[in-house]
C-alpha positions as CSV (number, residue, x, y, z in Angstrom):
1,X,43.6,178.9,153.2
2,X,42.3,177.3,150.1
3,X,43.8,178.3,146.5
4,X,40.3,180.2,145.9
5,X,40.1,182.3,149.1
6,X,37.7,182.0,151.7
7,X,33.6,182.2,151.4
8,X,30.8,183.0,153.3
9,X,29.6,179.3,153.0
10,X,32.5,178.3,155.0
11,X,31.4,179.5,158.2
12,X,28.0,177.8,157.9
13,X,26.7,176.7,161.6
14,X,26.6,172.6,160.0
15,X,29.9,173.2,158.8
16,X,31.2,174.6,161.6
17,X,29.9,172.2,164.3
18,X,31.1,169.2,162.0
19,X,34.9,171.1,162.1
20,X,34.7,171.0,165.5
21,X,34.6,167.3,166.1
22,X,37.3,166.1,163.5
23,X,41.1,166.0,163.8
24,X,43.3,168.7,162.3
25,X,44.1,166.7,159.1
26,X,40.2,165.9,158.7
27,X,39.2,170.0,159.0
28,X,42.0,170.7,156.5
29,X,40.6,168.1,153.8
30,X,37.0,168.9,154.8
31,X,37.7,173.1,154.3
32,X,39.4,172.4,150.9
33,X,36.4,170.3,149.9
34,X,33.7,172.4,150.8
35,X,35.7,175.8,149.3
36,X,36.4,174.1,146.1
37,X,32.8,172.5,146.0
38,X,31.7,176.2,146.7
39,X,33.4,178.0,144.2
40,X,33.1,175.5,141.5
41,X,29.6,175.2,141.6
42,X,29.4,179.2,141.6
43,X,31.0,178.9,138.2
44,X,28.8,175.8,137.0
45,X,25.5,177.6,138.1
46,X,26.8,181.5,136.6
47,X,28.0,179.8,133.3
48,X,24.8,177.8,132.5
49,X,22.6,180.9,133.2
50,X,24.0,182.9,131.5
51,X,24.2,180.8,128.6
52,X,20.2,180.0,129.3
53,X,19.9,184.2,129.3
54,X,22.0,184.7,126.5
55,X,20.1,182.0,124.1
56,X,16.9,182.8,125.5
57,X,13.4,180.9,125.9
58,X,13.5,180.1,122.3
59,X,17.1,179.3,121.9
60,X,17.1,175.9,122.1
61,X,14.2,172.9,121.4
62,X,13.9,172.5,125.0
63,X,10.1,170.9,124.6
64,X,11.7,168.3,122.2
65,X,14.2,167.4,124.3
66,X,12.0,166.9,126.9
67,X,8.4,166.6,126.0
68,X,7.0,165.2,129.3
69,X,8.6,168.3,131.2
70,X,10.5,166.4,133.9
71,X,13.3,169.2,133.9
72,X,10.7,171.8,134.3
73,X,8.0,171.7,136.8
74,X,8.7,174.7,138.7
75,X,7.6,177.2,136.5
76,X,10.0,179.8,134.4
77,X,12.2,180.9,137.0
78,X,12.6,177.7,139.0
79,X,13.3,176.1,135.7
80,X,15.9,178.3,135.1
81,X,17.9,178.0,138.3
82,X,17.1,174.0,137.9
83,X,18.5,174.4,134.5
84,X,22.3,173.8,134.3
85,X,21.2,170.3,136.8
86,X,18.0,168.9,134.7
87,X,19.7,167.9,131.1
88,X,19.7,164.9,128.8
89,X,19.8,161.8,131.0
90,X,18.6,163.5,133.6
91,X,15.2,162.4,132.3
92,X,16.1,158.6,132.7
93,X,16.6,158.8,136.5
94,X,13.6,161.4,137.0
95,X,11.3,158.5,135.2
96,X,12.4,155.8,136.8
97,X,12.2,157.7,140.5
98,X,9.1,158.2,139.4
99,X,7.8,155.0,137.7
100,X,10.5,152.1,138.5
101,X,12.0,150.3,135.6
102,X,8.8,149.5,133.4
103,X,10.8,149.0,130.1
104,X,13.9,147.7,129.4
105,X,15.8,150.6,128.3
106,X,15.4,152.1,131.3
107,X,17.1,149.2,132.7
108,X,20.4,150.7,131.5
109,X,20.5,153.0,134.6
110,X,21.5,151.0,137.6
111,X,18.8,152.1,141.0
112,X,21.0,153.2,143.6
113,X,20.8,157.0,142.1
114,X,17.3,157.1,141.3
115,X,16.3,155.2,144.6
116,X,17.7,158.2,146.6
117,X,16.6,160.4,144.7
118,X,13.0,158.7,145.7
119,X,13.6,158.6,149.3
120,X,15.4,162.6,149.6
121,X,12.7,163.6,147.0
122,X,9.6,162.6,149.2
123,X,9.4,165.7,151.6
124,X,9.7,167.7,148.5
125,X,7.4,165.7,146.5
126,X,9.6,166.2,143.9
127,X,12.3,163.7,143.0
128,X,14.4,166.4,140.9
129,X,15.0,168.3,144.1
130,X,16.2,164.5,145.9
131,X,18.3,164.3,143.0
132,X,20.3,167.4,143.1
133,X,20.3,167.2,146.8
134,X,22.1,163.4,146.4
135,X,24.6,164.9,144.0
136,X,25.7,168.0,145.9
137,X,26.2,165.9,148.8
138,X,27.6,163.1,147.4
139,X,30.1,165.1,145.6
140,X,31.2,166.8,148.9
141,X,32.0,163.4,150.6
142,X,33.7,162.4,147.1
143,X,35.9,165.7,147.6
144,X,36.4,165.0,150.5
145,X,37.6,161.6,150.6
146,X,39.8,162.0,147.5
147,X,41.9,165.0,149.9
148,X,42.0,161.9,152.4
149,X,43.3,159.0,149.9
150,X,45.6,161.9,148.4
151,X,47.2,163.4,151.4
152,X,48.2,159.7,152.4
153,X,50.9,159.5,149.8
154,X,51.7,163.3,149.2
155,X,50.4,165.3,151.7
156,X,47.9,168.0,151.8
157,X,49.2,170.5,149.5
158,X,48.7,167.9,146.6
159,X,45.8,167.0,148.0
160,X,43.8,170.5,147.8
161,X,45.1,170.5,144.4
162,X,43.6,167.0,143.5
163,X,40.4,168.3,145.1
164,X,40.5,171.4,142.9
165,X,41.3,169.7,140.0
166,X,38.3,167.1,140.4
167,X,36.1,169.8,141.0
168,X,37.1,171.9,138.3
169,X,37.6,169.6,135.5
170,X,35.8,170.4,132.9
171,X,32.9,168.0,132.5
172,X,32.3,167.9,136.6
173,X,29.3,169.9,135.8
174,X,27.8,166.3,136.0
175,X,28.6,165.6,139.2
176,X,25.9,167.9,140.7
177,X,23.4,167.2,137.7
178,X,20.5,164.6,138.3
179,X,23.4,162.1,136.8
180,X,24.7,159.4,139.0
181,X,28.6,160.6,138.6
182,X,29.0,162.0,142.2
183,X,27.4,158.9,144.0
184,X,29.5,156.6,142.4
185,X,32.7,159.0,142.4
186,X,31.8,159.0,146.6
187,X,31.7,155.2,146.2
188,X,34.5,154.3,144.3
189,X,36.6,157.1,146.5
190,X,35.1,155.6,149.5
191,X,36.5,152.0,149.0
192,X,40.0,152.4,147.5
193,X,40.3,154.7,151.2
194,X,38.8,152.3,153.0
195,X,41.0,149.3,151.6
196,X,44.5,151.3,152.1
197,X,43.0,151.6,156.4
198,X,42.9,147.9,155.8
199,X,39.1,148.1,156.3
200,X,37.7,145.6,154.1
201,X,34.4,145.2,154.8
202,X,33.9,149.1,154.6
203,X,35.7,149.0,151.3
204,X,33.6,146.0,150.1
205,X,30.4,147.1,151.3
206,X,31.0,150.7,149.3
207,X,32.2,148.6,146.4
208,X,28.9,146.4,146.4
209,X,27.1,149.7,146.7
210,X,28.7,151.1,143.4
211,X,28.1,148.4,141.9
212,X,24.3,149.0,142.3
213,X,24.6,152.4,141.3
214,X,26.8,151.7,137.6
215,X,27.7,148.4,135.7
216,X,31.0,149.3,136.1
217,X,31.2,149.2,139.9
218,X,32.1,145.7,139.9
219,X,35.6,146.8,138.6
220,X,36.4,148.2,141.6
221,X,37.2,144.2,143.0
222,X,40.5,145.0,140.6
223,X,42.3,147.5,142.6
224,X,40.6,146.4,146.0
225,X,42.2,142.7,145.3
226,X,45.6,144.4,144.2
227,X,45.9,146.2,147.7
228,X,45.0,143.5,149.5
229,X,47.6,141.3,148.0
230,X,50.1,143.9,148.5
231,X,48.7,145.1,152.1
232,X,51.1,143.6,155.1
233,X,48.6,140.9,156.5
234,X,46.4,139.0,154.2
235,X,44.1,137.8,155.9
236,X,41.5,135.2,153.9
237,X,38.6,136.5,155.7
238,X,39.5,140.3,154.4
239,X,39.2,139.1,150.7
240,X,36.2,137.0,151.6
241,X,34.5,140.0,151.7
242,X,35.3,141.4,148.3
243,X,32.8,138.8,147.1
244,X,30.1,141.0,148.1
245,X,31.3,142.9,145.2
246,X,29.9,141.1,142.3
247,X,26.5,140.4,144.0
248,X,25.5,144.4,143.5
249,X,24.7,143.7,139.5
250,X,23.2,139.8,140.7
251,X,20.8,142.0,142.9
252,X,19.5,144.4,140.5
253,X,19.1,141.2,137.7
254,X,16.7,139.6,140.4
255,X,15.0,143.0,141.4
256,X,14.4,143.4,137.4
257,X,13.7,140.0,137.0
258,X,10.5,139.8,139.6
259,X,9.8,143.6,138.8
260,X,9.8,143.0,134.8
261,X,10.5,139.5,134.0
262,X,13.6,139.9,132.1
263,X,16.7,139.8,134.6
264,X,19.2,140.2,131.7
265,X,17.4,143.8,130.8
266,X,20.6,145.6,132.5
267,X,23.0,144.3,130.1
268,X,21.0,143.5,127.1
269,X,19.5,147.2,127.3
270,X,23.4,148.3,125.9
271,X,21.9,147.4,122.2
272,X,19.2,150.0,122.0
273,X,22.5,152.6,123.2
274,X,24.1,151.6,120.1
275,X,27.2,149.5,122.0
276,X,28.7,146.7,120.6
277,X,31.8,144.9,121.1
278,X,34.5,145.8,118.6
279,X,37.5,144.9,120.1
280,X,39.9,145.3,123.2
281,X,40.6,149.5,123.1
282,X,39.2,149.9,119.5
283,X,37.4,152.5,120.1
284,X,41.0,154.5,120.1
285,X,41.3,153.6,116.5
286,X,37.6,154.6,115.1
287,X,37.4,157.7,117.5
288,X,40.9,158.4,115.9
289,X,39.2,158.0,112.3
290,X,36.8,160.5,113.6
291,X,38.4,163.0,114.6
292,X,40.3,163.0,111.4
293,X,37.4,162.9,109.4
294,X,35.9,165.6,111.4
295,X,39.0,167.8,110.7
296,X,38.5,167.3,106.9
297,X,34.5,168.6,107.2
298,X,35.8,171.4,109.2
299,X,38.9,172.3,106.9
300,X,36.8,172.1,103.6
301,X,34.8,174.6,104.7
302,X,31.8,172.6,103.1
303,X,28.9,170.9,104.8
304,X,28.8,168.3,101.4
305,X,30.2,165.7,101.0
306,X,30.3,164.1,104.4
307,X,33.2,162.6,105.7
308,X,31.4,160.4,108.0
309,X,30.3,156.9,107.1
310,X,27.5,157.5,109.6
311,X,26.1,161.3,110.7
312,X,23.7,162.8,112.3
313,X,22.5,166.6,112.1
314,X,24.9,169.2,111.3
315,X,28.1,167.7,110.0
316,X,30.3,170.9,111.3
317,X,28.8,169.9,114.7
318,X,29.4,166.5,114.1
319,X,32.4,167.0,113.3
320,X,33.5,169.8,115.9
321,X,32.5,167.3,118.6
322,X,34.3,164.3,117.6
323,X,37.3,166.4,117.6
324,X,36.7,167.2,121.4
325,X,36.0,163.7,121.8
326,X,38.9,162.9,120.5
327,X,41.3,165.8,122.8
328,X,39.2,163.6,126.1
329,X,40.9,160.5,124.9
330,X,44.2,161.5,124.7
331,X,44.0,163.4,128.3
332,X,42.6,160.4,129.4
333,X,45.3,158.1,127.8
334,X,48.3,160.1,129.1
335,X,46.8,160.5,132.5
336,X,46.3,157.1,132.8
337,X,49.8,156.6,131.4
338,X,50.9,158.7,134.2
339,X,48.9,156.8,136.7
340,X,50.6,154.0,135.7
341,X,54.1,155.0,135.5
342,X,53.7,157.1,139.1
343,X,50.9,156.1,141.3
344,X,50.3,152.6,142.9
345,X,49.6,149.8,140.3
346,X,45.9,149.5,141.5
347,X,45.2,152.8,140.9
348,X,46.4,152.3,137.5
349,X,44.8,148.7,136.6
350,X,41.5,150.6,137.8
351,X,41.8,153.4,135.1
352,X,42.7,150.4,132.5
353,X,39.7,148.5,133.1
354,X,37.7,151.7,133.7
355,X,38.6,153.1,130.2
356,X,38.5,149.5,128.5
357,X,34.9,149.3,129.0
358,X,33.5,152.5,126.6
359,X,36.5,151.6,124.1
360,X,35.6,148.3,123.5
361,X,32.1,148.7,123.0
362,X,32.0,152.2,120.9
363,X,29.1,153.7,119.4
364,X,28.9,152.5,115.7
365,X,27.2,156.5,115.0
366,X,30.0,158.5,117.4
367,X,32.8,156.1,118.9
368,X,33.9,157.9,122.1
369,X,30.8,159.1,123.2
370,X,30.1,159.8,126.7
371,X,34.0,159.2,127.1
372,X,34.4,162.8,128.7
373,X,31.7,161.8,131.1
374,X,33.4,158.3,132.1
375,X,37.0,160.1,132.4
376,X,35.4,162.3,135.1
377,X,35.2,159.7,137.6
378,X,38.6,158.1,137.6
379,X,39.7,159.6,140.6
380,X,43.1,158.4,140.5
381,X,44.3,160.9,137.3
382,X,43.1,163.7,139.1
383,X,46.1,162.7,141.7
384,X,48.4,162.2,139.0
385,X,47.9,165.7,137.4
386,X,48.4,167.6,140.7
387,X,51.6,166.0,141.4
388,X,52.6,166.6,138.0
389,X,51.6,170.1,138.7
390,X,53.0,170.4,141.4
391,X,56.5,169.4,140.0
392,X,56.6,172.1,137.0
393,X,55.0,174.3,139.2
394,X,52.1,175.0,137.0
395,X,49.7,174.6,139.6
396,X,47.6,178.0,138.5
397,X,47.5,177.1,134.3
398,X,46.4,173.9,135.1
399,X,43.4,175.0,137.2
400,X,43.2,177.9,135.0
401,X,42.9,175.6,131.9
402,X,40.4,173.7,133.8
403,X,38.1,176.0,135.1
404,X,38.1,177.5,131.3
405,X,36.8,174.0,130.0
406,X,33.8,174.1,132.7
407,X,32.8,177.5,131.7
408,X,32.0,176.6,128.3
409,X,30.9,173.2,128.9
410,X,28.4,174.1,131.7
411,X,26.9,176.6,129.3
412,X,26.2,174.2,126.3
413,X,25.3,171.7,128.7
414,X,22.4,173.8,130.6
415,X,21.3,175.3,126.7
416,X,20.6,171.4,125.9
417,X,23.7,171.1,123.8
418,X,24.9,167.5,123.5
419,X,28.1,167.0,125.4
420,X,28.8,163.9,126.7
């Protein structure tokens, strides 16, 4: 029985004709995935519309966040159900399902996402609906898979928590948005389980495919390379494979290339997102500053001066987010600490390299943004947490604590408030 009960969804006819034909230890991981997916998204979907209700139609500048209407083409009450799934980038992968990559900034956004969203979009002629339809699913292999790669090392009462914890963290909101989070979460998932079966090209062909859905998919060769060197037969042909790794990022730079002319548009496209590098991890230091500027706005109880060197809008909402910002960097930081220090090392040089991307290139206006976005995906803190959880047997305030965060997130985030 899974920590949230039983629900109606779990006795589905799909469901239960896919039980049927798996192993004991696949049902169990495949019944805590699909209850926690269940329940999570109930509280995803009930938060952001109530928040939409609450606010109401003229609540938020929903027309100049979105003047084309790409989140809203249903009409007012499809809109609204579509709401806490159709926000902010969202726009960026409907436009280029739509168009293709006819500028460079779009070229930011790597095409396995939008591609699907294309193709599972078609007999809906719509490709929002592919796009929520990719992320639900996707996020249910993710789940499942990260019960899989859990329960190897700890067994399957860490592993439900893991599962929980992923889904309930509180930026996962994203993983069924039109974002690309849950395909690459599957992905990444996907190959660190497929390289500790010792099946390489599985794990490299998943790797290769992350890679073509985010830049930072070709990271994954770190902790696939690490377990091969540690698995107990190296075999040359095995790591021959991991070179398919590197060519998902080559392929897109050819696609763009013929398609636009400029192959480099996928990394060069980073300047118009206000990246630059500033140093291995200095992002910790400047979204430190931050954060301690933004707690002298907030304690002065004045609006002028500003604290910031740079601001935009409201400075108490300014500075109120890069004080969150700034609590996502040090969970981050002390779960990949405790990565680290308990999980396997390639778990842990994964979440190095995976956080040394967005902290070396901070945003000169707001240095850790997107970070609680990027922290969603790394799998591997997710498995820390439970079995730290598990330990102080605080199983309940952690999920608790968690499920609190995506309440309150998923409301800003479907009322077009800027979260990550």
């Amino acid at each position: 029985m899974s920590a949230f009960g039983s629900s109606p969804a779990l006795d589905h006819p799909l469901l239960r004709a896919a039980r049927r034909g798996l192993t004991a230890e696949r049902r169990v991981a495949l019944r805590d995935a699909w209850s926690a997916l269940w329940w999570s998204r109930a509280l995803v979907w009930g938060a952001g519309l109530l928040g939409l209700l609450a606010i109401g139609p003229h609540g938020y500048n929903e027309r100049a966040y979105d003047p084309a209407g790409l989140t809203r083409p249903f009409g007012p009450l499809g809109d609204l159900l579509a709401g806490p799934a159709t926000r902010w980038d969202s726009q960026w992968f409907l436009l280029i399902a739509k168009d293709g990559y006819v500028d460079d900034d779009r070229a930011a956004f790597f095409p396995l996402y939008p591609l699907l969203m294309h193709v599972v979009g078609a007999p809906f002629a719509s490709p929002l609906v592919g796009g929520v339809l990719v992320s639900f699913t996707a996020f249910l292999v993710a789940l499942y898979l990260l019960h899989r790669l859990t329960a190897l090392d700890f067994g399957p009462d860490v592993a439900r928590t893991a599962v929980l914890l992923c889904a309930f963290f509180p930026t996962s909101f994203f993983f069924t948005a039109v974002y690309s989070e849950a395909l690459f979460l599957a992905l990444a998932v996907g190959a660190v389980y497929a390289a500790r079966l010792g099946r390489w090209p599985v794990a490299a062909a998943l790797a290769f495919l992350a890679a073509t859905s985010r830049s930072a998919g070709v990271l994954l060769l770190i902790p696939l390379t690490i377990l091969w060197w540690q698995s107990e037969e190296r075999r040359l042909r095995d790591v021959v494979c991991l070179a398919l790794v590197p060519l998902g990022p080559a392929v897109f730079a050819v696609y763009l290339d013929a398609a636009t002319g400029d192959g480099g548009a996928a990394f060069s496209a980073q300047d118009a997102w206000m990246r630059d590098f500033a140093g291995p991890f200095a992002g910790v230091w400047q979204g430190t500053v931050a954060a301690w500027d933004g707690a002298r706005q907030l304690l002065s109880g004045s609006r002028s001066p500003v604290y910031f060197e740079r601001a935009a809008g409201d400075p108490f909402s300014v500075a109120g987010h890069n004080i969150t910002l700034f609590a996502f960097l040090v969970l981050a930081l002390v779960a990949m600490a405790g990565v680290l220090r308990r999980l396997r090392f390639a778990y842990g040089a994964w979440c190095v390299a995976m956080l040394a991307l967005p902290l070396s290139y901070p945003v000169a206006t707001q240095p850790l943004m997107s970070l609680p976005r990027f922290a969603a995906v790394l799998f591997p803190g997710y498995i820390w947490l439970a079995v730290w959880l598990h330990r102080k047997r605080a199983v309940g305030w952690g999920l608790l604590s968690s499920a609190a965060g995506l309440t309150v997130f998923s409301a800003q985030f479907a009322c077009w408030v800027w979260i990550a």
